[in-house]
C-alpha positions as CSV (number, residue, x, y, z in Angstrom):
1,X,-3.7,-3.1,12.2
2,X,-5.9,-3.1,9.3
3,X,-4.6,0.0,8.0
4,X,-0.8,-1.3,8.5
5,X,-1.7,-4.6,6.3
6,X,-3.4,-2.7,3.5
7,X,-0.7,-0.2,3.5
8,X,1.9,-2.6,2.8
9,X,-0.5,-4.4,0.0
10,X,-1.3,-1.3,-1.8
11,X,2.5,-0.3,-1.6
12,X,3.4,-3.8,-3.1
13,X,0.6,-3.8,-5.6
14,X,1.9,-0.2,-6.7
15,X,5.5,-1.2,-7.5
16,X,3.8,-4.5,-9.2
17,X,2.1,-2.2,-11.3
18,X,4.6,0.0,-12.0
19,X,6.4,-3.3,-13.9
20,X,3.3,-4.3,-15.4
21,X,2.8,-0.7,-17.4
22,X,5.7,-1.4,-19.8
23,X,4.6,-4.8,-20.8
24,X,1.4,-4.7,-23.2
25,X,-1.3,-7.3,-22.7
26,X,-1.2,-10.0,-25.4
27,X,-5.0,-10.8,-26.8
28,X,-7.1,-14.5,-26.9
29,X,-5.2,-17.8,-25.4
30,X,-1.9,-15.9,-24.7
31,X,-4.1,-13.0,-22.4
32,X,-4.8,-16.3,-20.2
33,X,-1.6,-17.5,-20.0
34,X,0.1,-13.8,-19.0
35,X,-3.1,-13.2,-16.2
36,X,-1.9,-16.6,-15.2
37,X,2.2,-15.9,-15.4
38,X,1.6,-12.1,-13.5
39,X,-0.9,-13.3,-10.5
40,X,1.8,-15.9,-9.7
41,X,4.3,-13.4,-9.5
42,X,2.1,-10.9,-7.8
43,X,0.9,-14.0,-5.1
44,X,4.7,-15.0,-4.2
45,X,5.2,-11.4,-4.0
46,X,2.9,-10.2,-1.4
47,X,3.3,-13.8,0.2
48,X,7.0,-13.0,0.8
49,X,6.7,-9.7,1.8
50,X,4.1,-10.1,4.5
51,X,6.0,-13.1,5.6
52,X,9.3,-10.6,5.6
53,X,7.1,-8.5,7.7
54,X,6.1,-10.8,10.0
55,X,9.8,-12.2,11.0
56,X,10.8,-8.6,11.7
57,X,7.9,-8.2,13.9
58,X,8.8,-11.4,15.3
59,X,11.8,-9.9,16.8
60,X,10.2,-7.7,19.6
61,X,11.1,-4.0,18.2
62,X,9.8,-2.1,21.4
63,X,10.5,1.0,19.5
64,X,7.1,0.0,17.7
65,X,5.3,0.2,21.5
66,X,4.1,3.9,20.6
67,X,3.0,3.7,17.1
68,X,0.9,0.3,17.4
69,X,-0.1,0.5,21.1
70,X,2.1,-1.8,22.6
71,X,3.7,-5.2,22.5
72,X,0.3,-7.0,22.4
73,X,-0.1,-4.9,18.8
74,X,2.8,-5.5,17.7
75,X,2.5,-10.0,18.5
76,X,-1.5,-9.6,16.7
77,X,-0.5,-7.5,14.3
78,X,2.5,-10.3,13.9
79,X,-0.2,-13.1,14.1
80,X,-2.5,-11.9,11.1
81,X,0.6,-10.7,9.2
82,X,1.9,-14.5,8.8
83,X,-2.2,-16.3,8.7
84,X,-2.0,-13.7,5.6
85,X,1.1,-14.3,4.3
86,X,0.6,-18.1,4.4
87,X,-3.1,-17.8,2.6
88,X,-1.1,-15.7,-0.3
89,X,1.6,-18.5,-0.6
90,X,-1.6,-21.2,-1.0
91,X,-2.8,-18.9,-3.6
92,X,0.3,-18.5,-5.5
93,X,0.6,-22.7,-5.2
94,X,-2.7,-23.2,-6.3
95,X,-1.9,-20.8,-9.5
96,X,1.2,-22.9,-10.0
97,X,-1.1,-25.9,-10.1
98,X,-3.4,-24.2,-12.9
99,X,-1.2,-25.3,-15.5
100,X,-3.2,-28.2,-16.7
101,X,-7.0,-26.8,-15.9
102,X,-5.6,-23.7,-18.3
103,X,-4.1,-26.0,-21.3
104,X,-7.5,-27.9,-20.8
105,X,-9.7,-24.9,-21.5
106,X,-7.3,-22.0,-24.1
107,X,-4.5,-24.4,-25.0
108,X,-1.2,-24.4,-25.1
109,X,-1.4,-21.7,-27.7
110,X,0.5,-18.6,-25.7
111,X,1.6,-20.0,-23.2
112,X,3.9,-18.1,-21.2
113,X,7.9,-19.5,-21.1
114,X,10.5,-18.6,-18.7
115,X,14.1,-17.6,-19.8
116,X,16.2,-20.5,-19.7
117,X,19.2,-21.0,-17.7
118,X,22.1,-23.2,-17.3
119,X,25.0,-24.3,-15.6
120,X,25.1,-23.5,-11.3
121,X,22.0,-20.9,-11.7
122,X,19.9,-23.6,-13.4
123,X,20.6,-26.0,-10.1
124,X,20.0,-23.3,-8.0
125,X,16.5,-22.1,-9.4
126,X,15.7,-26.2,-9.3
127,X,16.7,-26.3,-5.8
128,X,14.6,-23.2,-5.3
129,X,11.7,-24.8,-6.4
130,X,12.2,-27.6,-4.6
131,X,12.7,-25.7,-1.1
132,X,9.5,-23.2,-1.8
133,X,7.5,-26.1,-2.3
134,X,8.2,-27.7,1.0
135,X,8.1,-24.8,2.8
136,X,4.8,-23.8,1.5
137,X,3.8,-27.5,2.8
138,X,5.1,-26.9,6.1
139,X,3.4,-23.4,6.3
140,X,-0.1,-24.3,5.5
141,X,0.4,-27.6,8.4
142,X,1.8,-24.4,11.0
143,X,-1.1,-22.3,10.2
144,X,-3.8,-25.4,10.7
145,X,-1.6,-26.0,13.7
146,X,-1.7,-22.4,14.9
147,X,-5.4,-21.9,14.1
148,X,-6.7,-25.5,16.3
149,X,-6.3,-24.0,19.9
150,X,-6.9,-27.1,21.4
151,X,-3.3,-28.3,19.9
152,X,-0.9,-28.1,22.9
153,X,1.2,-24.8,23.2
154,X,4.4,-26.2,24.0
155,X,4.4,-28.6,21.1
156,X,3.5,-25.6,18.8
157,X,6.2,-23.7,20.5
158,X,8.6,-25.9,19.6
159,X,7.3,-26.3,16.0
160,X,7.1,-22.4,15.8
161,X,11.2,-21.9,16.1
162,X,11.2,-23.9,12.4
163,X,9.4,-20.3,11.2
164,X,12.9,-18.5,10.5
165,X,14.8,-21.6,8.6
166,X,11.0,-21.7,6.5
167,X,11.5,-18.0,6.2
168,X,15.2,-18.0,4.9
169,X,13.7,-21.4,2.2
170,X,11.1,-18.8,1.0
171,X,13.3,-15.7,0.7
172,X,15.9,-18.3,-1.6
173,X,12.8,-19.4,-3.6
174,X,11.6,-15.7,-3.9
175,X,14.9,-14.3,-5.3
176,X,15.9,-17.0,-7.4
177,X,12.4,-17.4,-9.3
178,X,11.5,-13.5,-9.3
179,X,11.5,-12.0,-12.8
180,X,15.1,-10.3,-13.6
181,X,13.7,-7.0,-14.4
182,X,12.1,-6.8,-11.0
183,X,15.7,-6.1,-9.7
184,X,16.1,-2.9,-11.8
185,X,12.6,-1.6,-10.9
186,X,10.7,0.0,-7.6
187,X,9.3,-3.7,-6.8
188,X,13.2,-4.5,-6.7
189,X,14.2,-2.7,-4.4
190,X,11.4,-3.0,-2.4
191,X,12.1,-6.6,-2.1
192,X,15.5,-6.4,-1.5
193,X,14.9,-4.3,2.0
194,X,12.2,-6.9,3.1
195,X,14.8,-9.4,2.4
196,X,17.4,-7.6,4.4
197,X,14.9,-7.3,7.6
198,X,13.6,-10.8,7.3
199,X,16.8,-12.2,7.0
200,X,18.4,-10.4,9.5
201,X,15.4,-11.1,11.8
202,X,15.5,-14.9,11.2
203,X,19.1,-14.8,11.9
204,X,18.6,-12.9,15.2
205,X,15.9,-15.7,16.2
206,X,17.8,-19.0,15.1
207,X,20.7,-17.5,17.1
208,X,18.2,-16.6,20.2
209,X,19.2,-13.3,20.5
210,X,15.5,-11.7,20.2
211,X,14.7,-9.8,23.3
212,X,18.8,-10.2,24.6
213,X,19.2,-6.6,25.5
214,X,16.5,-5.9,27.4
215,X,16.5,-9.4,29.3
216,X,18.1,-9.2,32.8
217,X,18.6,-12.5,35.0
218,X,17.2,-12.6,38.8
219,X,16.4,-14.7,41.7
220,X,13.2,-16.2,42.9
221,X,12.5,-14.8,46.2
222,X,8.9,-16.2,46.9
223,X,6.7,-18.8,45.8
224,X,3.0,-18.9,47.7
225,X,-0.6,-19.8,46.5
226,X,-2.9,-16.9,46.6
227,X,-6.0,-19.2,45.4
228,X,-6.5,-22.6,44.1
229,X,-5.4,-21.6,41.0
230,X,-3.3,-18.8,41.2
231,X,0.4,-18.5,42.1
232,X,2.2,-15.8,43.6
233,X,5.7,-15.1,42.5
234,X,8.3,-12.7,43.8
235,X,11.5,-12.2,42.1
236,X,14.5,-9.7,42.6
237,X,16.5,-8.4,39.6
238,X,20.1,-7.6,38.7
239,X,21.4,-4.3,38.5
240,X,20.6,-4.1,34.9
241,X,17.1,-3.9,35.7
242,X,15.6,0.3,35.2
243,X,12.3,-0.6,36.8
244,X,8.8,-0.6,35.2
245,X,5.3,1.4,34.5
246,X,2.9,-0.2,36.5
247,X,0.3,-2.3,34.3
248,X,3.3,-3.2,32.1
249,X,4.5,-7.2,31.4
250,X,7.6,-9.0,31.2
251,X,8.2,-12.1,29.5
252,X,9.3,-14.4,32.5
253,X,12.2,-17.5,31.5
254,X,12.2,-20.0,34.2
255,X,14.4,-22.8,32.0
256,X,16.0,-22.9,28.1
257,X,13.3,-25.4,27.3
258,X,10.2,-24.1,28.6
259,X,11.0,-20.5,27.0
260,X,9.7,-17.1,28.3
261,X,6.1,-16.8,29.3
262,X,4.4,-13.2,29.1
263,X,3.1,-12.0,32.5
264,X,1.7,-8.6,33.6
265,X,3.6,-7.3,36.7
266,X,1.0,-7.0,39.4
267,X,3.2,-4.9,42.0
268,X,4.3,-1.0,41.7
269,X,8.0,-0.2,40.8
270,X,9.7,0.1,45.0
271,X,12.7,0.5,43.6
272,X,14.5,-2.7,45.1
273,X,14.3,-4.1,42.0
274,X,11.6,-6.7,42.7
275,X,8.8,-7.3,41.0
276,X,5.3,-9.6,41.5
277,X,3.4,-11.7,39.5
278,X,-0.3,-13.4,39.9
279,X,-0.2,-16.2,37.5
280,X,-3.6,-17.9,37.0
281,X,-3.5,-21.9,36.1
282,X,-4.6,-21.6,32.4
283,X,-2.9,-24.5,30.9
284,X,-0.1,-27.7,32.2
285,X,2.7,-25.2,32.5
286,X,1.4,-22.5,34.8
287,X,-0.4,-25.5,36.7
288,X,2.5,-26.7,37.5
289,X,4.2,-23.3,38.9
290,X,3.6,-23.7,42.5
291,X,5.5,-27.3,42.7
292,X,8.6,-26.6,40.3
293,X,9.5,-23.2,41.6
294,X,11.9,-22.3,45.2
295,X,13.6,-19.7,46.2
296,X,16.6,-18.8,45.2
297,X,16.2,-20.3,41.8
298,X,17.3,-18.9,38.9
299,X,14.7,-16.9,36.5
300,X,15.5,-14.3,33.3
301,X,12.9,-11.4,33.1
302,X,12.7,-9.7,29.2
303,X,11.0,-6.4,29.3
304,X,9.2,-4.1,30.4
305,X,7.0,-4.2,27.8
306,X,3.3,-2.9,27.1
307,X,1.3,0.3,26.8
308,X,-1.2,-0.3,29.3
309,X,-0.3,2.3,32.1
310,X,-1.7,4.3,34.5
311,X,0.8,7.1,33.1
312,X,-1.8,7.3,30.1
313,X,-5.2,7.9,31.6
314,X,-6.9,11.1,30.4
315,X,-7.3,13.3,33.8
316,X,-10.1,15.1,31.8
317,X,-12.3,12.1,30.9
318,X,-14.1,9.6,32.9
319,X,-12.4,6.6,34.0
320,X,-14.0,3.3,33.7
321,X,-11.7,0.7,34.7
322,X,-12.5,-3.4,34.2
323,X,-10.6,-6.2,35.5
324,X,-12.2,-9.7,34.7
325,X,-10.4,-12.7,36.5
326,X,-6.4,-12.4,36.6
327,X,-6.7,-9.3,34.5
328,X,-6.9,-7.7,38.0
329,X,-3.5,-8.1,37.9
330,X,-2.3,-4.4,36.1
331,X,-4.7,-2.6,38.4
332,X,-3.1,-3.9,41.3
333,X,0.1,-2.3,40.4
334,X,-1.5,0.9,39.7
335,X,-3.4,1.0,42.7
336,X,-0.4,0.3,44.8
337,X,1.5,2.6,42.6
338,X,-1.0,5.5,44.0
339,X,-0.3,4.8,47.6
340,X,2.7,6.6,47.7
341,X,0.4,9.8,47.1
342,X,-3.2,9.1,47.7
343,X,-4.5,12.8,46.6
344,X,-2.5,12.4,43.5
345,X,-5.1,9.6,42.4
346,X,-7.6,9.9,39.2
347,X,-11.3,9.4,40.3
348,X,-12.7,6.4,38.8
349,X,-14.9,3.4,39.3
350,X,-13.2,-0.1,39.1
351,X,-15.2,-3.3,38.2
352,X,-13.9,-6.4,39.2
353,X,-15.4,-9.7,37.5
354,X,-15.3,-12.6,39.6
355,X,-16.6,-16.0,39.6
356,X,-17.1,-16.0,43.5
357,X,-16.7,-12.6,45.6
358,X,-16.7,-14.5,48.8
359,X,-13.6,-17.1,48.3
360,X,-11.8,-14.6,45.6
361,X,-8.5,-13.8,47.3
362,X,-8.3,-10.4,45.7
363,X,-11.0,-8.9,46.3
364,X,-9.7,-7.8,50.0
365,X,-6.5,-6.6,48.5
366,X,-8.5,-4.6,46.3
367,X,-10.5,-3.1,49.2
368,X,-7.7,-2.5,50.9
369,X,-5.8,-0.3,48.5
370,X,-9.1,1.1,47.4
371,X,-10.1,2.2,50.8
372,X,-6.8,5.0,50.3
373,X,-8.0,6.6,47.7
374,X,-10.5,9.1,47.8
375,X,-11.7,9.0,44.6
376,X,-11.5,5.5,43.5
377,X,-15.1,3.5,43.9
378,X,-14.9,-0.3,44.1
379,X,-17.7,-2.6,42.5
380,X,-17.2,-6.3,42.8
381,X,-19.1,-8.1,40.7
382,X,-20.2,-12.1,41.7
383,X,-21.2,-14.1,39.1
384,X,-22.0,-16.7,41.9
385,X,-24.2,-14.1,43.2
386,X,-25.6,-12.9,40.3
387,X,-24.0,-10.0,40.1
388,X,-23.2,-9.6,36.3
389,X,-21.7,-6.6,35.2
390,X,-23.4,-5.4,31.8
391,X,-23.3,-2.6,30.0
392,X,-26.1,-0.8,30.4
393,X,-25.4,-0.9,34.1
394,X,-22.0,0.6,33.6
395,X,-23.9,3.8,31.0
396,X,-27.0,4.1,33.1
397,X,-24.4,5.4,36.1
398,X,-22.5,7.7,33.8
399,X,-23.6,11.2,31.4
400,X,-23.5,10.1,28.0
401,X,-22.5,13.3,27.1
402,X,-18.6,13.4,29.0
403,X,-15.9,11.9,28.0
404,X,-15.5,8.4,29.0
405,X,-12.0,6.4,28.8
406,X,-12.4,2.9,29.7
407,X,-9.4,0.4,30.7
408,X,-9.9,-3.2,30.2
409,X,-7.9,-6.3,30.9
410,X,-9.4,-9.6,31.2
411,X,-11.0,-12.4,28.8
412,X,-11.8,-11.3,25.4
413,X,-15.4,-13.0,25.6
414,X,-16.0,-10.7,28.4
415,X,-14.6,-7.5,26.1
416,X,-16.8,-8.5,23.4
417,X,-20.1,-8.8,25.4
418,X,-19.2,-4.9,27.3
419,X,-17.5,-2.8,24.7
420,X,-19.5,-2.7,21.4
421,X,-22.4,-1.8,23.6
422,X,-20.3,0.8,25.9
423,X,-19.4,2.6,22.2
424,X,-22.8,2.8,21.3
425,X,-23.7,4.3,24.6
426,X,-21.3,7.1,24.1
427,X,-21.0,7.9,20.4
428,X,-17.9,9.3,19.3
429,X,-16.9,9.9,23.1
430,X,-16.0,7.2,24.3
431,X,-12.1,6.0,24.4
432,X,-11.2,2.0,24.9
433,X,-7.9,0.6,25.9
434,X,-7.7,-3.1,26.4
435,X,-4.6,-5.6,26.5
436,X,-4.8,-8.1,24.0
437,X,-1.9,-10.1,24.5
438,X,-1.3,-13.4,23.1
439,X,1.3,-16.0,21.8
440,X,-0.7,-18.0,19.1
């Protein structure tokens, strides 16, 4: 992700440079002034195009899966791209706001003045101003917004749909105020295809066709309670449906208002076109699952999306496979995926995380499919009972020296506390997938 975002910055700062080369630095107050003028232009220029970026990303392109590692890349990679792209936009305000501090300290001696225009492009570039200034307002209150997880997700869902119109206020402000000579230079064109995708992608969004041709409509077949706080939902799919990978996700619809809600599928493809889903209570929407849903109501499934599938194990390395809480949910549809052909299974050791071994509800299920499988080895892991799973218990059962491939799903607190310690364990030979989806 890192490398994606620095890419795009050093390909932007390149064509920026490219302009600046033909223009020679001025000396005393006037150097000020033109440092001032180019990291304003340079500011609204990378703020635009990571915020072009991010709207295009925004639009689900599943044929960015392989490259980035799946859907969940492609939504964080999304995430940071707009954070950035809003903390460029505050710089490029606060260098707008400069203006005084700068007379204060050089003078108005230099300053740098804009061409002047007049008739309808003079009330356009004023309304420009105007609209980049709001938006820019209403960006920094999203991001504060976005950043406070304790601010309720539907509300920010609903706020978060203003994101294209903000986008399409920017992209006006952008191309209106941008120097004319950008448009006959690299930077120009540059622009002008980030413009394209982000506008394209905002249009795509406002018109809610994102995620369209891969949605297919379906049937609730079974609603049940599998724990306390977990509901188990069955639903059967139109013909459209081409079945899934097991340990992929779907973004489940359940009404126009609510929206679609990413869930892993936690059953194998049987080719009926029906798929299962374990979702835990983590918030007033899912809590509320087990009393608004029947059978035989309507539901829209978008996907299959995600990376994270038994198809993708290394036969010739170690597998390590962690489930912590409802992520148990991918490894139930790969174990039940290898039931078909037990011999055909990988050998590997699955930890499950649990808060309580003896009331968790799937820690039978996983026994059951376990017990199959010759080479799969089941460790359950209490926290009730004081049975923590750590990392040095996980290396002090396996030789440092093989190749190790661990697959994790479950909280990220969890991931933290394992993994850092598990690459340290095996230096350079150790391989970590982990699915790190979220929606804020």
């Amino acid at each position: 992700m890192k490398k994606i975002l620095f890419g795009v910055l050093a390909l932007i700062t390149l064509a920026w440079g490219w302009d600046l080369q033909t223009a020679a630095l001025p000396q005393g107050g006037a150097m000020w002034w033109t440092l001032r003028q180019e990291a304003l232009y340079l500011s609204g220029v990378y703020a635009i195009a990571l915020m072009s970026l991010a709207m295009m990303l925004a639009t689900r392109p599943a044929w960015l899966e392989r490259p980035l590692g799946g859907m969940d890349r492609v939504y964080r990679l999304h995430k940071w791209t707009g954070i950035l792209a809003v903390a460029f936009a505050a710089t490029h305000w606060l260098v707008e706001m400069s203006d005084d501090i700068l007379k204060a300290l050089v003078g108005r001696a230099g300053r740098v003045h804009g061409a002047e225009y007049t008739g309808l492009l003079e009330t356009l570039r004023d309304a420009a101003k105007d609209m980049g200034e709001f938006a820019i307002y209403a960006l920094l209150a999203m991001l504060v917004l976005t950043l406070w997880k304790r601010f309720p997700y539907q509300i920010w869902r609903h706020l978060h749909r203003v994101m294209p119109g903000l986008y399409l206020m920017l992209a006006f402000h952008a191309a209106l105020l941008a120097p004319t000579d950008y448009w006959t230079q690299p930077l120009g064109m540059l622009l002008a295809l980030l413009f394209c995708g982000g506008v394209i992608a905002s249009v795509l969004s406002l018109a809610g066709r994102i995620g369209r041709n891969r949605s297919v409509s379906g049937t609730v077949v079974a609603v049940k309670q599998s724990a306390a706080d977990v509901t188990e939902l069955t639903c059967r799919l139109g013909d459209a449906w081409k079945g899934h990978q097991p340990g992929q996700f779907a973004f489940v619809t359940f009404g126009r208002f609510e929206g679609a809600h990413p869930f892993t599928i936690a059953s194998a493809d049987r080719g009926d076109r029906t798929v299962t889903f374990q979702i835990k209570a983590l918030g007033d929407f899912t809590r509320q699952l087990s009393h608004s849903l029947w059978p035989g109501q309507p539901v829209r499934i978008e996907g299959p999306y995600g990376r994270f599938a038994l198809s993708r194990c290394d036969p010739r390395a170690r597998q390590i496979w962690i489930a912590g809480g409802i992520g148990v949910t991918p490894f139930l549809a790969w174990l039940e995926s290898l039931q078909a052909d037990p011999a055909s299974a990988p050998a590997a050791d699955l930890h499950y995380c649990t808060r309580d071994r003896e009331s968790d509800p799937f820690v039978a299920r996983l026994a059951s499919l376990c017990a199959t499988l010759p080479g799969m080895r089941l460790h359950v892991h209490g926290q009730r009972q004081g049975e923590v799973l750590t990392a040095e218990t996980l290396a002090s059962r396996q030789d440092p020296k093989s190749r190790a491939e661990v697959w994790f799903c479950g909280p990220q607190g969890l991931a933290d506390t394992l993994m850092s310690k598990l690459q340290r364990a095996w230096p350079g030979r150790l391989r970590l997938h982990q699915e790190a989806f979220e929606m804020r």
